[in-house]
Structure formats: C-alpha cells, structure tokens
N, C-alpha and C positions, 0 to 999 in steps of 0.2 A: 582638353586641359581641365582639371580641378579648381576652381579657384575657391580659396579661402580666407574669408574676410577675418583677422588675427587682429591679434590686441591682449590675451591671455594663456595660461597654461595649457585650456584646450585647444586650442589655435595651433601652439605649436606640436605638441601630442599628435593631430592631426595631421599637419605637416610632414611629419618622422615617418607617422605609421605609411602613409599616401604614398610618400616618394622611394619607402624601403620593398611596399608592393611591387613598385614600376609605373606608377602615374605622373604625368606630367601634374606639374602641380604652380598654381602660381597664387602670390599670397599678397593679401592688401592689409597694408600698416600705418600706424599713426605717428611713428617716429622714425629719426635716425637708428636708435639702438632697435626696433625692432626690425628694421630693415637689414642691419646685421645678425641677428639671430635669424632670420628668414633664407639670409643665405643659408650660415651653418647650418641649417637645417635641409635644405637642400632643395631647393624652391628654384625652379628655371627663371620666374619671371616674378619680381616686386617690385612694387608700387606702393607711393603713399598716399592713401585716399582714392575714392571712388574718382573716376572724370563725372563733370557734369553729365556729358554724353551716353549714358549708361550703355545704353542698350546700341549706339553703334559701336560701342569699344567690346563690349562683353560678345560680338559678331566677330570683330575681327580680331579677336585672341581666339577665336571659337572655344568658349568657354560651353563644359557639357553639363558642369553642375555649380554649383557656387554653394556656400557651406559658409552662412553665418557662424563664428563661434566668437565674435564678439561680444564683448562685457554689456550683462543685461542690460544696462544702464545706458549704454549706449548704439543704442539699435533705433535711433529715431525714423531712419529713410525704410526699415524692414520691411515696411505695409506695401513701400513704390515699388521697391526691388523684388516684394515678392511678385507683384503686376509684372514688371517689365521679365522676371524670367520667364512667367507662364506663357507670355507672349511669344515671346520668344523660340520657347517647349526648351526651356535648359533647367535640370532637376534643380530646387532650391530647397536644403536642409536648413534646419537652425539646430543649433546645440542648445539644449534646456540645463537649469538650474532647481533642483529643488528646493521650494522656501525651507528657512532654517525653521525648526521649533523650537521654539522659546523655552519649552517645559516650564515645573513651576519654580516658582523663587522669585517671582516680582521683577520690580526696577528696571519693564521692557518697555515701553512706550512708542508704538506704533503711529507712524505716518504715511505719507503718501505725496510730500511734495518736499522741495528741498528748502522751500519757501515754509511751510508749517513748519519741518523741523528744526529751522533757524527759532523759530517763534518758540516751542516748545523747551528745546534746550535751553534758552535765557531763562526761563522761569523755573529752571530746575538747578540753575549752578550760574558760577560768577568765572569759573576755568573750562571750557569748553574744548575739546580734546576730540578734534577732527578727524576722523581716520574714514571720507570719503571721495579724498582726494583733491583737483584744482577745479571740478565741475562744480557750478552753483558754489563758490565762493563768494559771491558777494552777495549771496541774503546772509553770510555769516558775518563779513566783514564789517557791513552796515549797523549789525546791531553793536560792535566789539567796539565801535567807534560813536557810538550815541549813548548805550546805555552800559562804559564802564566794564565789559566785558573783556579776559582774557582770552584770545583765538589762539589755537596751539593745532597746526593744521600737520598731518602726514600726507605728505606726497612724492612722487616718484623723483631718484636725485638725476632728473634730467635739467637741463639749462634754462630751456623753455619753462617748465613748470617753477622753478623755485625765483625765475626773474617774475614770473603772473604773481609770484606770491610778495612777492618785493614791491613790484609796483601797486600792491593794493596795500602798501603799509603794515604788512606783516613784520613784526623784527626778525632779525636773523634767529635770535636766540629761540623763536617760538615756533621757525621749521625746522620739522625732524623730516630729511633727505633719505628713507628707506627706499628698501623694495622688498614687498611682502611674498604670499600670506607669510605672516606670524604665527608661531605658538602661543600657548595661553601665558607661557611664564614671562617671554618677552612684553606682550600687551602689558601684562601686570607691571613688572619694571619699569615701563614706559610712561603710564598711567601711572605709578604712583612717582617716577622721577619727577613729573611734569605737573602733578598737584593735581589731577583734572579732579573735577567736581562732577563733572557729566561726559559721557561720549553721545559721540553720533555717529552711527554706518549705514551703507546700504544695506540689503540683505543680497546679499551677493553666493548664499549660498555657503555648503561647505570648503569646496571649491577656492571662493573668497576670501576665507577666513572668518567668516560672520561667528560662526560657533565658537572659536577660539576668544572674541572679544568681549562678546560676551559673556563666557564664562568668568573670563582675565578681572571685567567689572563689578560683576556680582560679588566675586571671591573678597572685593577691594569697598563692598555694598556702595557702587558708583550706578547713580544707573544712567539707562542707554534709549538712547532716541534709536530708533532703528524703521530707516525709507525703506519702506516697501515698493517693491515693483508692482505698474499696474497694468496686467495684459494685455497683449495687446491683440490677442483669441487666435495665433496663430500658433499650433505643431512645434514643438518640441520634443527634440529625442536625445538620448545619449550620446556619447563618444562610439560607442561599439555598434548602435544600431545606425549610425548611421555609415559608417564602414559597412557593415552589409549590405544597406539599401547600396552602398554605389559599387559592391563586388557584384551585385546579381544586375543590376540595370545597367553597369558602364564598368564589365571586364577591363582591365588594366591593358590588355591585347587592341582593344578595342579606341582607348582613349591614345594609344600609341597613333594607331594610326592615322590622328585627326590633326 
C-alpha cells in the first residue's frame, strides 16, 4: 500500500494519478470533508490522523511507502516519521513547495514565526486581513483584543474551524468561510471589501496561492507580512518525481501483491 499523508491539492493529484496506475493507495486526513474526497478519489483505506502507534500501525496496513504531501506548515512529526520509516525500510517521499519571489515593488515583509508576524502586522495597519488560516490564531487575536485591532481571518467553511473562530471572539461579520487558492482579482475584492490595511500569509508557494496575494495587495499598495517556512533539511521533490521514484522502486504489480 501507498500511503499518503493529504490535506492539499497535491495530495489529492497523488491520490488520482496512484490509484488510476493500479496502486493500493491509502490516504490520512484532517477532516470529515477530506475524508470524502479521499474516497472519491479512490483511496482503499482513510483515516484521520496518524495513530500514536506509528510504526506498529504503518506494519500492519504494510505500508511500502508513505508520501508526505501535506501543507508545509503543517509537517511538525516529518523528522519522527522520517525515523520511524527508515526503520522500518518503507520508502518515505515528501512533496516540495517552491518559496514564492517576491520580485520587486516592496510592501513584503518577511518573518519566520506566527508569533513575529502577529507583532509585525500591528505595526503596520489597524485591519489585519488573515488569509493563514485557524493555525496560530491567537497571537493574532490577543493583539485585536488589547491593542484595538481589526482580525478579518480566512478560513476553511468547515464547522470545526469557523466554531475555533467564534470561540476566540471573532464576529461573524469578520469570518470569511472560503475555500481557496484564489485568483489575484478575488484577493483584490476581498481585500478591498474588507478594508484591510495589511495582510498576512504563509508562503505556501504557487501551489497555495502566495503569488496571487500578493500581487491582489500590491495592486491595492496593502502590504503583506508574509511566514516563511524554516527547513527542516529534509528532500523535497515534485509531484512527478516522485511518481517515478515509486514506478521504478515499487511496480504497481508489485504493491498488488502485498
């Protein structure tokens, strides 16, 4: 079995191309609604979230490779998981994101923590215009609630998330319920419906939508706190290289009969 750790675009991409081969394929998810695209997608076996147990569970699904392609941002366990597969000997891929470029035109301001850019953003704008979803909310909320600040957060219109947003005293009126990536023209409507004075993103890549925001802000001369990822020195490959690596090391013939 293939297993693939999902939560984005390429996730599912992966999923498609895997099981349209002939791979057993089984995919771990962070919600109900991914859990239903994992079916459609055609996924023998889903699950939400890793078991404690890693490495006796990832035995007895006999997992041959496991394929990170979860949101940079959210790869904290990657270092353990890559341990425990090695251990193991079950191949472990990760999908790479390339950082966005900024090019020039200003108004970028880089950080490196969700806590700086809570810090940064206040000192740049009084409408703070969220688009990195419900993680690390409350270095944002804390400040919106001390120093007078408007929080204007995007997050995904699941139940779970827009109730984290409620219970941290968000008004209804100040979540916007999408599901992205966006265009630049939507960011722009959005951003100027909503008055921001500043944004804030990950760098999540094209992928993400990163490029599209910021250009949406520049265009609107808003500028953009923008979290950088920080390595974590492990391998990174594409969507298509890692498809090869597991046509030449683990034939679809092969994963059948495991």
């Amino acid at each position: 079995m293939i297993l693939v750790l999902s939560g984005t675009g390429d996730g599912r991409w992966l999923t498609c191309e895997l099981t349209r081969l002939g791979y057993r394929v089984g995919v771990i998810v962070s919600s109900s609604y991914g859990e239903e695209l994992a079916t459609e997608d055609g996924a023998v076996m889903v699950a939400r979230g890793l078991p404690v147990d890693r490495c006796d569970w990832l035995q007895k699904i006999k997992a041959q490779a496991v394929v990170d392609s979860r949101h940079p941002f959210a790869r904290d366990n990657a270092t353990e998981l890559t341990c425990d597969c090695e251990k193991l000997g079950i191949l472990y891929l990760a999908v790479g994101r390339e950082e966005t470029s900024v090019g020039p035109g200003g108004l970028v301001f880089p950080t490196y923590s969700m806590q700086e850019a809570a810090e940064k953003a206040a000192g740049l704008g009084k409408t703070i215009f969220l688009t990195t979803g419900s993680h690390g909310l409350e270095h944002f909320t804390a400040l919106s609630q001390n120093h007078g600040i408007r929080l204007v957060v995007r997050v995904l219109p699941e139940h779970r998330v827009i109730k984290k947003c409620q219970d941290m005293n968000i008004k209804p009126k100040d979540i916007v319920a999408m599901q992205g990536p966006f265009s630049k023209q939507i960011n722009k409507a959005l951003f100027k419906m909503y008055r921001a004075s500043v944004v804030v993103t990950k760098d999540s890549g094209q992928a993400g939508g990163t490029d599209t925001k910021i250009e949406a802000a520049r265009s609107l001369k808003i500028p953009v706190v923008l979290v950088k990822r920080i390595s974590t020195g492990g391998q990174e490959l594409s969507r298509d290289e890692i498809m090869s690596i597991i046509n030449v090391k683990l034939p679809p013939e092969q994963d059948w009969q495991r």
